[in-house]
C-alpha positions as CSV (number, residue, x, y, z in Angstrom):
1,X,122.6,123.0,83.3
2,X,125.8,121.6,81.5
3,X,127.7,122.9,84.6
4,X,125.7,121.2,87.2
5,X,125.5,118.1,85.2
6,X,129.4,117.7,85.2
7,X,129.7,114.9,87.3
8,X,130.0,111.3,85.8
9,X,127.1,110.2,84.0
10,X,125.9,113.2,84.2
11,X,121.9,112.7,83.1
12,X,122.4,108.8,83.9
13,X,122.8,109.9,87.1
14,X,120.2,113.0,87.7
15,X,117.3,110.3,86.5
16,X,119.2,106.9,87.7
17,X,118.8,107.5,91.3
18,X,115.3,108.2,91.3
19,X,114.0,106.3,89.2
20,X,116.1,103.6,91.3
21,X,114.4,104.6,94.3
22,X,110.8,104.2,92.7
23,X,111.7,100.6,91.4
24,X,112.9,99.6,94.9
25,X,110.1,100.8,96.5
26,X,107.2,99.2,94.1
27,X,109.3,96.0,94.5
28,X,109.3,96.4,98.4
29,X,105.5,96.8,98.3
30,X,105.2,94.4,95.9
31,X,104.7,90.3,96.3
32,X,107.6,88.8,97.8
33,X,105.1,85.6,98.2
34,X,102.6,85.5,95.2
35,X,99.6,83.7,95.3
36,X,96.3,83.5,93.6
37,X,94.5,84.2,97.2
38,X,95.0,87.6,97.9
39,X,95.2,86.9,101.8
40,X,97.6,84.5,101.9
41,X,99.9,87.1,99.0
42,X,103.2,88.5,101.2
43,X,104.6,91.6,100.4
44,X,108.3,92.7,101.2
45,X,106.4,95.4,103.8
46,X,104.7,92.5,105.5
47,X,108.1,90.7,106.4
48,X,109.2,92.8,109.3
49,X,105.9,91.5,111.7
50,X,105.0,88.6,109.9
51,X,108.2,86.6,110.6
52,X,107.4,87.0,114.2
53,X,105.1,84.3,113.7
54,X,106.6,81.8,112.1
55,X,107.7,78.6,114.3
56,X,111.6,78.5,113.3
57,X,111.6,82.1,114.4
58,X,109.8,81.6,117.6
59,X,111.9,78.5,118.6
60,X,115.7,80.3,117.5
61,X,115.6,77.2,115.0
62,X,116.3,80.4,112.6
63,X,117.4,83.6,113.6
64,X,117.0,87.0,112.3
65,X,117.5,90.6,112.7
66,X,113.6,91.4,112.0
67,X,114.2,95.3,111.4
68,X,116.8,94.1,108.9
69,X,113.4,93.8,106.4
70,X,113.2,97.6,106.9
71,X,116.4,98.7,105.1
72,X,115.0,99.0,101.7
73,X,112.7,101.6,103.1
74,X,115.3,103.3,105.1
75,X,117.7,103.1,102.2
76,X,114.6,104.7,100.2
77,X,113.6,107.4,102.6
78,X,117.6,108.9,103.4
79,X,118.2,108.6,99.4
80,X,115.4,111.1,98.8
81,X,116.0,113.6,101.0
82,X,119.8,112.9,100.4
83,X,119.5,114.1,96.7
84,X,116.4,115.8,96.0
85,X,118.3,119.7,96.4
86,X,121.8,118.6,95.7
87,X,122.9,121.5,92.9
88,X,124.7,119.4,90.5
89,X,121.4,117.1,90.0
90,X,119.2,119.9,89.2
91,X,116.0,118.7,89.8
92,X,113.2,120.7,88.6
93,X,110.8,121.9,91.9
94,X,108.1,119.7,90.8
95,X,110.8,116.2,91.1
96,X,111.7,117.7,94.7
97,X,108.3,117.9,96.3
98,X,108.0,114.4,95.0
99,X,110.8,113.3,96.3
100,X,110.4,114.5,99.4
101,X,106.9,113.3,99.5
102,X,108.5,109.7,98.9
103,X,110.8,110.1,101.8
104,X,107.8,111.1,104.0
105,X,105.6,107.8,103.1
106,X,108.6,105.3,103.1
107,X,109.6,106.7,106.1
108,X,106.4,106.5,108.0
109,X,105.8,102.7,106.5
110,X,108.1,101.9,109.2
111,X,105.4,102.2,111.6
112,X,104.3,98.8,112.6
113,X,100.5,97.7,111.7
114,X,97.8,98.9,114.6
115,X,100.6,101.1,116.0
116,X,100.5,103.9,118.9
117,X,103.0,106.3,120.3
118,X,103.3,104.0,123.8
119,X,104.1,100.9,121.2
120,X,106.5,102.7,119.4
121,X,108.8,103.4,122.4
122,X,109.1,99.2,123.6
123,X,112.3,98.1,123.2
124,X,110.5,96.1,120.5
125,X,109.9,99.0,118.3
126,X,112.6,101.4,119.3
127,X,114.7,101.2,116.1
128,X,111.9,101.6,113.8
129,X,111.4,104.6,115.9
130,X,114.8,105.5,115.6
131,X,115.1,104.8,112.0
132,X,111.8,107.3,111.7
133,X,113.0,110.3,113.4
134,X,116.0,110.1,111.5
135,X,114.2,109.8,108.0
136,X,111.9,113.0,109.1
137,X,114.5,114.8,110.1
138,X,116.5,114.1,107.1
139,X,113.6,115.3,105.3
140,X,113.2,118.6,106.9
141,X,117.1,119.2,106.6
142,X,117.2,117.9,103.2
143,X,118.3,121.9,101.7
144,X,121.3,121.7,104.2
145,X,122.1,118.1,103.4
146,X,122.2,119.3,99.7
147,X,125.8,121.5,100.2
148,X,127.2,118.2,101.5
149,X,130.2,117.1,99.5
150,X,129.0,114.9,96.9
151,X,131.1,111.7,98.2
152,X,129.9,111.8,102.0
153,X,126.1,111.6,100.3
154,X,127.3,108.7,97.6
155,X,128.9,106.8,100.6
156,X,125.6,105.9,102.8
157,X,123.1,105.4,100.0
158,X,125.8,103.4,98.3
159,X,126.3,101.0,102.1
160,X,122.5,101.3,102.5
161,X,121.6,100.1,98.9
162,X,124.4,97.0,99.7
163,X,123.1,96.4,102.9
164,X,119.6,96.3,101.8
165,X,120.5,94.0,98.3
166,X,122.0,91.5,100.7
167,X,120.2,91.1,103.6
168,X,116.3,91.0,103.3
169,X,116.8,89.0,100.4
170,X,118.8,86.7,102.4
171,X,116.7,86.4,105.6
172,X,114.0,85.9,103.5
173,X,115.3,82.8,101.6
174,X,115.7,81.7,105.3
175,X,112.6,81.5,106.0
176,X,110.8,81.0,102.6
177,X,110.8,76.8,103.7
178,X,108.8,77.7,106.7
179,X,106.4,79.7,104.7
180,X,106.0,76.7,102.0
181,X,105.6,74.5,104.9
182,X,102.7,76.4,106.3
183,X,101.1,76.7,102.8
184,X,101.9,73.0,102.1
185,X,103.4,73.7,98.8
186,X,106.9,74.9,97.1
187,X,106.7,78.8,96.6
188,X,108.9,80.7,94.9
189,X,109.9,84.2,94.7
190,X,107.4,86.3,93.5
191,X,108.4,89.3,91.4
192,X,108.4,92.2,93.9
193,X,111.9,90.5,95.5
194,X,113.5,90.8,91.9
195,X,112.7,94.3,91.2
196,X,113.6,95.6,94.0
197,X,117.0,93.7,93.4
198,X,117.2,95.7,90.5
199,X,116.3,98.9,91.9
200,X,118.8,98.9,95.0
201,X,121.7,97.9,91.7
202,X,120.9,100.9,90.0
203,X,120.6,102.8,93.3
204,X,124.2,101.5,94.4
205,X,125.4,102.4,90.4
206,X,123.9,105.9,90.9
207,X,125.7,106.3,94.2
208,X,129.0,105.3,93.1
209,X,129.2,107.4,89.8
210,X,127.9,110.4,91.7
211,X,130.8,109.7,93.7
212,X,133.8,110.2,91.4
213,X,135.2,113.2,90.6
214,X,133.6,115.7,88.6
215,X,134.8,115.4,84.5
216,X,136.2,118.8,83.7
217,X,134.4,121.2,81.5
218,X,135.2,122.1,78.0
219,X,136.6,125.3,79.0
220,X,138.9,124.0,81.6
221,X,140.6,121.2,79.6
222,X,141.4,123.7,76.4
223,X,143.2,126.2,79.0
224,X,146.7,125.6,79.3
């Protein structure tokens, strides 16, 4: 174990980036617009369709890159199978099949409400369909992904977790005055947005220190 765990921050690290992964993915599904009426209550999952709607959208007033709201899914899914057999991390059998099972259900949240396989292949939906194939096969390759070098893994979960801190969060402060205008009220952020803030940090900490060079063991720094 000592020998697998060699790498910087060794068990910061091993537990880091899932635990990472979890907090961006209750934060995603959590309330990006809280409100005591469950109906009118927007989650960072409901961003991708719901902005279709909105009236700046419609117009080009504001404009957006709707499957941009995805990334922290995406970001979730590749992580998962990325890491979950990676020999260094050491996961126990039972943290594997749950990670994989993670990259299985943030990958498939992709799919658009009401969805079927003719929807899925308008231009409308093609990414999403793109971006789903390419979690389920990361999935299904994720033993062979594992005897990757350690910094080709660290380097797209480390540009996925920036991409996906930046620009959801950003869209949707774009179109958060839209929203309060429809509810005819201020609104402000409701807590899923902020912790999955926090868990896309830790994921892009995790990547970078699993990154760096390995710390040499005991036995190699006492030969001469």
């Amino acid at each position: 174990m000592q020998e697998n765990l060699a790498l910087r921050g060794g068990q910061v690290v091993r537990w880091l980036l899932p635990l990472s992964v979890l907090a961006v993915l209750a934060g995603y599904l959590g309330p990006w617009v809280d409100h005591p009426v469950a109906g009118l209550t927007i989650l960072g999952l409901d961003l991708g369709e719901y902005v279709k709607f909105l009236t700046p959208v419609r117009s080009g007033a504001v404009s957006l890159w709707r499957e941009g709201f995805y990334l922290p899914l995406l970001a979730a899914s590749l992580t998962c199978s990325l890491i979950a057999f990676r020999r260094e991390l050491a996961y126990p059998w039972a943290v594997r099949a749950l990670l994989l099972a993670v990259a299985v259900v943030a990958a498939l949240n992709l799919l658009p409400p009401a969805w079927t396989p003719q929807r899925m292949l308008t231009p409308e939906f093609q990414q999403q369909t793109l971006w789903i194939a390419l979690c389920l096969a990361a999935m299904l390759f994720s033993p062979f992904l594992a005897l990757l070098p350690r910094w080709i893994v660290a380097v797209p979960v480390a540009a996925l977790s920036v991409a996906a801190l930046v620009l959801p969060p950003w869209q949707f402060f774009q179109v958060l005055p839209a929203i309060a205008e429809l509810y005819n009220h201020p609104l402000a952020p409701g807590w899923g947005l902020f912790v999955m803030v926090l868990g896309l940090g830790g994921l892009f900490a995790a990547a970078v220190l699993l990154a760096l060079p390995a710390r040499p063991s005991k036995t190699e720094s006492l030969t001469p």
